[in-house]
C-alpha positions as CSV (number, residue, x, y, z in Angstrom):
1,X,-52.1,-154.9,-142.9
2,X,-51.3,-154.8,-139.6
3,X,-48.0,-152.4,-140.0
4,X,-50.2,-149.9,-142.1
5,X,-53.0,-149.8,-138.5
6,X,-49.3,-149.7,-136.1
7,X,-48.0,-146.8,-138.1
8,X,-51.1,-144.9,-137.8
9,X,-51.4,-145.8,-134.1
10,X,-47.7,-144.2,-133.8
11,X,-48.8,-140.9,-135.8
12,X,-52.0,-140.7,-134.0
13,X,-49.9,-140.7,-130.3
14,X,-47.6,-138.5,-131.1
15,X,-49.8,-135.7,-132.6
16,X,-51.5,-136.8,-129.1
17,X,-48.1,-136.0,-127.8
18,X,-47.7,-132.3,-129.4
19,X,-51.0,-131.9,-128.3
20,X,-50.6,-132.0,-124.9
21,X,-47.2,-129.7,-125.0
22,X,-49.4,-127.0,-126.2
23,X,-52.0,-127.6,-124.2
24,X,-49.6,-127.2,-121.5
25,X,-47.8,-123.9,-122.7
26,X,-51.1,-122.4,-122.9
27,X,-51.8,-122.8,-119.4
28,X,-47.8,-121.2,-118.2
29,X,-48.9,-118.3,-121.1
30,X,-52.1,-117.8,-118.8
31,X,-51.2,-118.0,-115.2
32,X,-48.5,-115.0,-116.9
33,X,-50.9,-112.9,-118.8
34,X,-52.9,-113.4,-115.5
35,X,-50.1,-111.2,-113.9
36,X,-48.6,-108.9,-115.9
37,X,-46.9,-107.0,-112.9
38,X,-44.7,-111.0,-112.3
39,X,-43.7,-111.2,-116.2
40,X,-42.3,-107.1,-115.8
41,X,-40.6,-107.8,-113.0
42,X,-39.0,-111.1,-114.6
43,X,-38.2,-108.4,-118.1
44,X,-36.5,-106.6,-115.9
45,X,-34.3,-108.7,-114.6
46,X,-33.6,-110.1,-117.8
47,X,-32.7,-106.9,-119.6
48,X,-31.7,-104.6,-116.5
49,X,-28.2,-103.6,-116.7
50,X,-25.3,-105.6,-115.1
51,X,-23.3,-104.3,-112.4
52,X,-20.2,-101.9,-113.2
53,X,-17.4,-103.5,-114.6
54,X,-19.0,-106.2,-115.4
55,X,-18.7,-106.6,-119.5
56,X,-20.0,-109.7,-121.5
57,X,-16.7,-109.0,-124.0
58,X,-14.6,-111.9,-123.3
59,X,-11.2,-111.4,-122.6
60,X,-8.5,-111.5,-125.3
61,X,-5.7,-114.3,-123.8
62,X,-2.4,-112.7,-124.1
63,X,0.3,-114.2,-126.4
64,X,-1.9,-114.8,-129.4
């Protein structure tokens, strides 16, 4: 009997566990819908252009 009670004590802490991640992502995803004008700035700099010449091709290696 007293495996069947352990394994529910394990189950029951680590939906406790999940809990508390989401709890916690919910709070990040409110401070940023709080202010929109941060999260454009951050999409910019995430999806602005890079500087010229710069290519994300990589380079073939000669002699192959």
């Amino acid at each position: 009997m007293s495996g069947k009670f352990k394994k529910r004590e394990i189950e029951r802490k680590g939906s406790e566990k999940e809990q508390e991640k989401a709890r916690k992502l919910l709070d990040e995803n409110a401070e940023d819908l709080a202010n929109p004008e941060k999260l454009n700035r951050e999409f910019d700099k995430v999806t602005a252009p890079g500087e010229p010449g710069v290519t994300s091709k990589p380079k073939k290696r000669e002699g192959i």
